[in-house]
C-alpha positions as a Python dict, from the first residue, in 0.01 Angstrom:
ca = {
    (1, 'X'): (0, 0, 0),
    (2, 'X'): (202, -80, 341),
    (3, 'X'): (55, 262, 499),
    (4, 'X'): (-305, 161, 398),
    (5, 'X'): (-229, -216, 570),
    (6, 'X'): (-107, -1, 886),
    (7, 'X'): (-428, 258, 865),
    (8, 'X'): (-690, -23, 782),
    (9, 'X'): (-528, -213, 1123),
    (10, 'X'): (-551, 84, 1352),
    (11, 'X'): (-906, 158, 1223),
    (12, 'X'): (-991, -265, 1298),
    (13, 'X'): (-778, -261, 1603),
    (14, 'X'): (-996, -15, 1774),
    (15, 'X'): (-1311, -54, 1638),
    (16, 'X'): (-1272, -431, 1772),
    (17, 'X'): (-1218, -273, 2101),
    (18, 'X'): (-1476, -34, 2087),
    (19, 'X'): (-1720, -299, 2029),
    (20, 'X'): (-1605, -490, 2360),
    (21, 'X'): (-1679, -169, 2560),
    (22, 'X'): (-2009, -151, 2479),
    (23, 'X'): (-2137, -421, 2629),
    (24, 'X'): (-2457, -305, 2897),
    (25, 'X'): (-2830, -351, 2845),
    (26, 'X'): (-3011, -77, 2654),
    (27, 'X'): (-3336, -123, 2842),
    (28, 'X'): (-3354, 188, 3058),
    (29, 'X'): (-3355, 5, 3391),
    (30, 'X'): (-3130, -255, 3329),
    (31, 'X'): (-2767, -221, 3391),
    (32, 'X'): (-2690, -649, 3311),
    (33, 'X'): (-2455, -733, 3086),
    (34, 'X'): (-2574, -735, 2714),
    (35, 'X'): (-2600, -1000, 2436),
    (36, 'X'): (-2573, -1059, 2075),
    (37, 'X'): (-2919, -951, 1940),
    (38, 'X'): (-3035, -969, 1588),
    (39, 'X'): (-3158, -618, 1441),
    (40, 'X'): (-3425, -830, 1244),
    (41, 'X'): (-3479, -1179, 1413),
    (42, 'X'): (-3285, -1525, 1299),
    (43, 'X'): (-3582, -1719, 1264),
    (44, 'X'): (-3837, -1625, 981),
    (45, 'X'): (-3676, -1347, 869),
    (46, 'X'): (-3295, -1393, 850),
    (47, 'X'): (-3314, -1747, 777),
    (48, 'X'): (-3564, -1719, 474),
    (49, 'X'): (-3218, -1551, 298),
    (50, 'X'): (-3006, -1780, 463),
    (51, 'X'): (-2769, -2030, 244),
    (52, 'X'): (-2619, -2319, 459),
    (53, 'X'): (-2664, -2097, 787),
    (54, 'X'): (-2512, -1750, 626),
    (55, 'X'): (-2615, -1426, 447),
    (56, 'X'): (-2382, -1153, 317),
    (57, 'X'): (-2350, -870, 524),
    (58, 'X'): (-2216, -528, 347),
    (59, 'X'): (-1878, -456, 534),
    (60, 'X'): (-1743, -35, 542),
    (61, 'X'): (-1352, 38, 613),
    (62, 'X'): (-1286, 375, 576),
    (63, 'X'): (-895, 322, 502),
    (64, 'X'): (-885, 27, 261),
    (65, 'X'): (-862, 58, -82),
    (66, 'X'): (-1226, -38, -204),
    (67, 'X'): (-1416, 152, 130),
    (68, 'X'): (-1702, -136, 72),
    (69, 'X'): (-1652, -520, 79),
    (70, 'X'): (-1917, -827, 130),
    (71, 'X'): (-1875, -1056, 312),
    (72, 'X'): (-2054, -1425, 375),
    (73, 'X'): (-2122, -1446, 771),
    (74, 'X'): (-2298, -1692, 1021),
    (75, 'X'): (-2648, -1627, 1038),
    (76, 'X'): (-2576, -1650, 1448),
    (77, 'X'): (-2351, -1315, 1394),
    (78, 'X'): (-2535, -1123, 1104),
    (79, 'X'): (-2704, -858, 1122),
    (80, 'X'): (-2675, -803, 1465),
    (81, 'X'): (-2531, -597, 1763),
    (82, 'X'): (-2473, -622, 2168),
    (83, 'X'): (-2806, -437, 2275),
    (84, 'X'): (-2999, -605, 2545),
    (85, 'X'): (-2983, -856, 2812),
    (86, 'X'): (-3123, -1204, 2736),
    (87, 'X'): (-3423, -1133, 2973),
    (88, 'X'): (-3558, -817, 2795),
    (89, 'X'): (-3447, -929, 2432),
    (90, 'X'): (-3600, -1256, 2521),
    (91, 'X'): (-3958, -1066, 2675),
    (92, 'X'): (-3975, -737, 2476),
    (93, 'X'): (-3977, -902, 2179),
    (94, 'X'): (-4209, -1152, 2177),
    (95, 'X'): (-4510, -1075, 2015),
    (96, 'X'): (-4289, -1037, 1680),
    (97, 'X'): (-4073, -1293, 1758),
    (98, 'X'): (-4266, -1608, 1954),
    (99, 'X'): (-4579, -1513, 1762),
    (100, 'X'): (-4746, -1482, 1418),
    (101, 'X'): (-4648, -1117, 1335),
    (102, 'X'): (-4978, -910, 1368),
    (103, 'X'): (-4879, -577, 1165),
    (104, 'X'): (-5156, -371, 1236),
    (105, 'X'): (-5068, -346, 1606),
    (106, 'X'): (-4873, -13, 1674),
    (107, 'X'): (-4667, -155, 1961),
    (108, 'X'): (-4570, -421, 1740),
    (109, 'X'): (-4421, -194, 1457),
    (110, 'X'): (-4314, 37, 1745),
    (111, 'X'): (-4059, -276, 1815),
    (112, 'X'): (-3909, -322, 1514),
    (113, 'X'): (-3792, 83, 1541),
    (114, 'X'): (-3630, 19, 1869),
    (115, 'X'): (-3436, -236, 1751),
    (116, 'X'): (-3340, 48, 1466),
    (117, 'X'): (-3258, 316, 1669),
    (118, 'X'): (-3059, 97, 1874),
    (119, 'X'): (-2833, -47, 1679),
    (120, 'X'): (-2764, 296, 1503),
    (121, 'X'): (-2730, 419, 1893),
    (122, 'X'): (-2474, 82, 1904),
    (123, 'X'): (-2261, 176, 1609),
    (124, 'X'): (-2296, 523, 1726),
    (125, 'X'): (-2085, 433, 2073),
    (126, 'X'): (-1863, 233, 1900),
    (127, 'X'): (-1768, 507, 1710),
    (128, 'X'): (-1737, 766, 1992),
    (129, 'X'): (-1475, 485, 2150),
    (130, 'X'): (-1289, 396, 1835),
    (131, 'X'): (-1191, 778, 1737),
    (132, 'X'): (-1082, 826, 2094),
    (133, 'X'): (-860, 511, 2050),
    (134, 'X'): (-750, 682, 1705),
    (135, 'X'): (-668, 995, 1873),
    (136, 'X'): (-540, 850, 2147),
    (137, 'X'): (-314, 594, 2025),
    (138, 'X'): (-232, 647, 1696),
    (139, 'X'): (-169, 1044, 1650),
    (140, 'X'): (101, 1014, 1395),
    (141, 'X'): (-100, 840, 1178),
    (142, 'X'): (-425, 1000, 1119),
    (143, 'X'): (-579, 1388, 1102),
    (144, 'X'): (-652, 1432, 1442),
    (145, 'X'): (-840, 1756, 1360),
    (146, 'X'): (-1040, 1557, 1128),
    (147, 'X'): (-1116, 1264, 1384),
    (148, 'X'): (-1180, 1520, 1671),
    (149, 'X'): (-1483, 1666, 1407),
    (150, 'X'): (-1577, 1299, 1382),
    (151, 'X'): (-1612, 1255, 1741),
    (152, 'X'): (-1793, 1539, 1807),
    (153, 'X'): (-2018, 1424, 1516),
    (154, 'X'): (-2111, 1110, 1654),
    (155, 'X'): (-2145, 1285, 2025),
    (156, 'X'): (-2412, 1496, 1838),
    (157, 'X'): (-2611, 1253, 1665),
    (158, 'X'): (-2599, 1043, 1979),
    (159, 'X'): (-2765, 1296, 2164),
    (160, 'X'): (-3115, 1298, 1869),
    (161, 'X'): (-3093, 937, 1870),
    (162, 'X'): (-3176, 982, 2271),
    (163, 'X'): (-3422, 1204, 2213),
    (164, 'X'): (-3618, 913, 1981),
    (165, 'X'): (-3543, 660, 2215),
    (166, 'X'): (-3723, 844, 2465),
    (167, 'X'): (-4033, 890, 2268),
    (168, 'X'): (-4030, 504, 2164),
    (169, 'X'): (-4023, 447, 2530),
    (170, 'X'): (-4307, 616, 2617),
    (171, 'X'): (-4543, 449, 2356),
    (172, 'X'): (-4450, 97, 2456),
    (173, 'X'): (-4527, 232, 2803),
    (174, 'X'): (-4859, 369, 2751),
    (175, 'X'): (-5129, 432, 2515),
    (176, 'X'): (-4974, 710, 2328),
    (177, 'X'): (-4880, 660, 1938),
    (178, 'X'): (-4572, 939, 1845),
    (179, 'X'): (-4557, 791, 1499),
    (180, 'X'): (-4712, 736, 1171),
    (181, 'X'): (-4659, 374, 1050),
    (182, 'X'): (-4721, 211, 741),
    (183, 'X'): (-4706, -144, 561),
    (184, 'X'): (-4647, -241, 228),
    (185, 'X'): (-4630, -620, 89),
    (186, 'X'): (-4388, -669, -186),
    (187, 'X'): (-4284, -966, -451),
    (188, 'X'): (-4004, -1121, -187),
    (189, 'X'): (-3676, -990, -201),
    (190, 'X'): (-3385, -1139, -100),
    (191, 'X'): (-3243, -840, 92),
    (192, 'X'): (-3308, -745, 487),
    (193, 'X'): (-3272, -378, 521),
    (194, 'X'): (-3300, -176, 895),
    (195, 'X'): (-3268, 186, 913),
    (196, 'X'): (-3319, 582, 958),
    (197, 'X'): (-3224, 821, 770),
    (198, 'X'): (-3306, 1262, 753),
    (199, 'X'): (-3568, 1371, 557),
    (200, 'X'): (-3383, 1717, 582),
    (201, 'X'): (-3109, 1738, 278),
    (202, 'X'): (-2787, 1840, 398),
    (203, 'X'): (-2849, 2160, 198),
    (204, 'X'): (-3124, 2257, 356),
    (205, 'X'): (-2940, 2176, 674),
    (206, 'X'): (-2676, 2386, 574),
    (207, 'X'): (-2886, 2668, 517),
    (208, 'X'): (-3042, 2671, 844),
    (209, 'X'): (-2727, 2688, 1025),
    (210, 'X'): (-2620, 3014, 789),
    (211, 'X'): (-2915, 3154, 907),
    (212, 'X'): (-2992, 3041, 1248),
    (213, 'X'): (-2606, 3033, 1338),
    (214, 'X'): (-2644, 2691, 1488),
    (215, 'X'): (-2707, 2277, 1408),
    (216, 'X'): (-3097, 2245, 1369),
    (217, 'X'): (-3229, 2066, 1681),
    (218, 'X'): (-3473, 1857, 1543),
    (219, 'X'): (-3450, 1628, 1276),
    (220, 'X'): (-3724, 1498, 1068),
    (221, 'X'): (-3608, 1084, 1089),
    (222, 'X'): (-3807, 830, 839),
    (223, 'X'): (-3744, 498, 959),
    (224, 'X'): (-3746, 212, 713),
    (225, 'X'): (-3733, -182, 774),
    (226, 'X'): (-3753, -411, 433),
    (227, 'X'): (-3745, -792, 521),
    (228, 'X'): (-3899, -1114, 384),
    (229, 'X'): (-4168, -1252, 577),
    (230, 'X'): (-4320, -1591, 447),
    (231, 'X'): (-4428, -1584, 79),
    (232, 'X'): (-4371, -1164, 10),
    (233, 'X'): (-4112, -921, 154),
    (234, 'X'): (-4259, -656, 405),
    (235, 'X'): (-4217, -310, 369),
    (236, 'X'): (-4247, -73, 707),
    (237, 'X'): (-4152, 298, 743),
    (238, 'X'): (-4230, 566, 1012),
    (239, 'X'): (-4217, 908, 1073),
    (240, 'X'): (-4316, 1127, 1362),
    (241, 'X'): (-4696, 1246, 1382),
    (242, 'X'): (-4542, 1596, 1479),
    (243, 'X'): (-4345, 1610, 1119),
    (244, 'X'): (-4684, 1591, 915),
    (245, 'X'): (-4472, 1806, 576),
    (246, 'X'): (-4292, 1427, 519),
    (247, 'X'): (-4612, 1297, 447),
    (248, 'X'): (-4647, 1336, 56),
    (249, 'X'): (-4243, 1195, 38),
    (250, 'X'): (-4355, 872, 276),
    (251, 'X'): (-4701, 828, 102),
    (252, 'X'): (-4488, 780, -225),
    (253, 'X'): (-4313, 458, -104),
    (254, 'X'): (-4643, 321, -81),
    (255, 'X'): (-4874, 430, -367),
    (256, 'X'): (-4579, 407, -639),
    (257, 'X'): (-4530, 113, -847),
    (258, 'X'): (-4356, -193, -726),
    (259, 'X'): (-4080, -132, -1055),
    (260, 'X'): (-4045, 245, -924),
    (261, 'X'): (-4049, 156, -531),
    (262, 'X'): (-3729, -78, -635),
    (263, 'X'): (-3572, 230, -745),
    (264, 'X'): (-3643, 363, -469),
    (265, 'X'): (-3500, 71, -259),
    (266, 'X'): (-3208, 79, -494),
    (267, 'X'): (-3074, 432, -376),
    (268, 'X'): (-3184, 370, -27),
    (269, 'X'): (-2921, 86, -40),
    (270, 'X'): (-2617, 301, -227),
    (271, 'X'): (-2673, 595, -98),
    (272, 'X'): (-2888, 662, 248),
    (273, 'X'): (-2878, 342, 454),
    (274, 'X'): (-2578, 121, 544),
    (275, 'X'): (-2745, -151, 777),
    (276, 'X'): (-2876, -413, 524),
    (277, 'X'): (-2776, -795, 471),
    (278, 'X'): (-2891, -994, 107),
    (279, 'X'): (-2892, -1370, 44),
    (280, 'X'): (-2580, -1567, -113),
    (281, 'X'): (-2773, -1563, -470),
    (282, 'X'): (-2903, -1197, -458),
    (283, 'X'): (-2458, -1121, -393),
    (284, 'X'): (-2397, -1349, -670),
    (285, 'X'): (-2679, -1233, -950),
    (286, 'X'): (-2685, -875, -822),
    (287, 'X'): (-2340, -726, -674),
    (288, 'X'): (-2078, -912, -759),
    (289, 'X'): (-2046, -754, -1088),
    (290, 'X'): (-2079, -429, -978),
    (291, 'X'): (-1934, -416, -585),
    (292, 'X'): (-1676, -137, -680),
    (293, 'X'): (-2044, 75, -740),
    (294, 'X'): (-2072, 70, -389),
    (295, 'X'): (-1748, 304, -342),
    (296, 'X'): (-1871, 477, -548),
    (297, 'X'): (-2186, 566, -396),
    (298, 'X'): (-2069, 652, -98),
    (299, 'X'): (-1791, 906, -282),
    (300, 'X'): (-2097, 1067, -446),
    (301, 'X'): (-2315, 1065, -108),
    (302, 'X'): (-2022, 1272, 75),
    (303, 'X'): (-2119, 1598, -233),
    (304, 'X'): (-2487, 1505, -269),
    (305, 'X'): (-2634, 1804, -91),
    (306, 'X'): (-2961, 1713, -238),
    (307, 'X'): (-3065, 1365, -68),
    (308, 'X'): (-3432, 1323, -134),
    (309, 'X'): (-3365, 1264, -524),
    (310, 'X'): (-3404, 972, -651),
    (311, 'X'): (-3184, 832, -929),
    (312, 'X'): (-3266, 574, -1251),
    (313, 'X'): (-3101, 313, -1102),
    (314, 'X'): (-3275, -22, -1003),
    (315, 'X'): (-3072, -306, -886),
    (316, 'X'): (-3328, -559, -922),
    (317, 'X'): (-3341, -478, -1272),
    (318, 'X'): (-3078, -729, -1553),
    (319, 'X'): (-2982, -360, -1692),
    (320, 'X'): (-2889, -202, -1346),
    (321, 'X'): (-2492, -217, -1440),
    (322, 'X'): (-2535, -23, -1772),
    (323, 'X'): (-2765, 239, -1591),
    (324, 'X'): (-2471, 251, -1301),
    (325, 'X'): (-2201, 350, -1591),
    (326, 'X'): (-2444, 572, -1700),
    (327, 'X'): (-2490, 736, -1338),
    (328, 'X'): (-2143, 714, -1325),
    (329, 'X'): (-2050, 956, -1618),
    (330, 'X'): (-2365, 1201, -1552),
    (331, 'X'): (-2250, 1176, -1187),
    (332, 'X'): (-1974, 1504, -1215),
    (333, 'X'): (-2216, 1775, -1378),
    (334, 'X'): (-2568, 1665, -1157),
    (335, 'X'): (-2278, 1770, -836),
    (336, 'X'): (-2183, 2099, -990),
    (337, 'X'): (-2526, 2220, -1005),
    (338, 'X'): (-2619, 2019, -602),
    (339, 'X'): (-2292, 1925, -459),
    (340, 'X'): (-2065, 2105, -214),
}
């Protein structure tokens, strides 16, 4: 137990300090210094799940016991990152943030996605610092082999992320559209979820590389924001125009049922995306029974080579913790036959 206090303080220690570094505007001509900015905004979204001024933010420590923990935080501090000055978060942003959100204007979705790739680009960075402050400072206590593989990791991802960024920019700039965007109203949920994730499974990645004898360059990303907006909860996901084969997976999300889009929801949250905050209640009614599931997930996520499948499990649902056990014990023969 003393060794995991020392690993889990190393890991905070300079991931803390990684997060100081990173502290310059993300808008491409803008080298000012950057402030706290809110992947989904405070006001009408984040405060509609808000309990006396905080949410519960899903917290991720790779060297303590239970890898997942939740945590109540300030609504001021949740869900958000350093990523832009206070001029261009302030300007940028103001059609979906000073304004009556209109969502059939591209541009408009177009912002919510830049906020997404940025704060993965953000954690991203703050990676890339912390494992050099691992390797750096703290060689007797970790795999440095394994961290070095880590930091190359993040270096590559970093380098798609850029590659998105740039096409984002050009659409706000001009009149082009990259992406294929669609909306979805929902009964309101109590959850604020911002991410991307590969529509590629990692076998199929793995295959490529056996035989192409290198990483695939390309990507197919499906970006996802679920938030409440008013009376209903909004669903938005994108994918590139160029990837058209994602098309009958995205249409899915939005012809399904709203009881099977849950599911879907459900292993979006345990098992793809890790950027998502939930209400006080939705903690109390819907985790904290089952937070340990969480580890879980993740455990299983590391042999999943088969991403894109969807399991019986639906949070939302009063008998979510009895399917969960059930997962749980079907779990070890579903990753013989698609795990590594």
């Amino acid at each position: 137990m003393e060794q995991e206090l020392i690993l889990a303080k190393a890991f905070h220690d300079c991931k803390t300090k990684g997060i100081k570094n990173i502290n310059k505007c993300f808008h491409p001509n803008c080298n000012d210094k950057s402030i706290n900015s809110h992947i989904l905004q405070k006001n009408g979204i984040l405060s509609t799940i808000a309990k006396d001024g905080h949410v519960v933010e899903m917290q991720i420590n790779k060297y303590n016991e239970n890898v997942h923990s939740f945590k109540k935080i300030g609504i001021k501090n949740a869900f958000s990152f350093n990523c832009f000055c206070l001029k261009h978060d302030t300007e940028l942003f103001k059609t979906i943030e000073l304004q009556e959100i209109d969502f059939t204007i591209y541009k408009n979705l177009l912002l919510f996605t830049l906020r997404t790739i940025y704060n993965e680009k953000f954690k991203k960075l703050v990676n890339i610092e912390m494992y050099k402050c691992l390797i750096a400072t703290h060689p007797d206590l970790f795999d440095i082999y394994y961290l070095t593989g880590c930091l190359r990791q993040e270096r590559l991802g970093l380098k798609d992320l850029e590659k998105s960024e740039q096409v984002i920019w050009k659409d706000l700039n001009t009149d082009s559209e990259s992406y294929i965007f669609k909306t979805r109203e929902i009964t309101k949920k109590e959850i604020c979820l911002s991410a991307f994730y590969n529509y590629e499974t990692s076998l199929e990645l793995l295959q490529y590389r056996q035989k192409n004898g290198k990483e695939k360059d390309d990507v197919s990303d499906i970006f996802v924001n679920i938030f409440p907006y008013k009376d209903k909860s909004v669903l938005m996901m994108a994918y590139k125009k160029e990837n058209e084969f994602v098309k009958s997976y995205f249409n899915e999300f939005f012809t399904e049922s709203e009881k099977r889009l849950e599911r879907k929801i459900t292993n979006l949250m345990m098992f793809q995306c890790e950027t998502w905050a939930i209400s006080d209640k939705f903690y109390k009614t819907k985790i904290l029974k089952v937070e340990k599931a969480f580890s879980f997930a993740t455990e299983f996520s590391v042999e999943n080579m088969n991403e894109r499948k969807f399991f019986d499990l639906n949070i939302f649902q009063e008998d979510f913790p009895q399917k969960f056990e059930k997962f749980k014990k079907e779990a070890p023969n579903y990753l013989r036959k698609y795990g590594n």
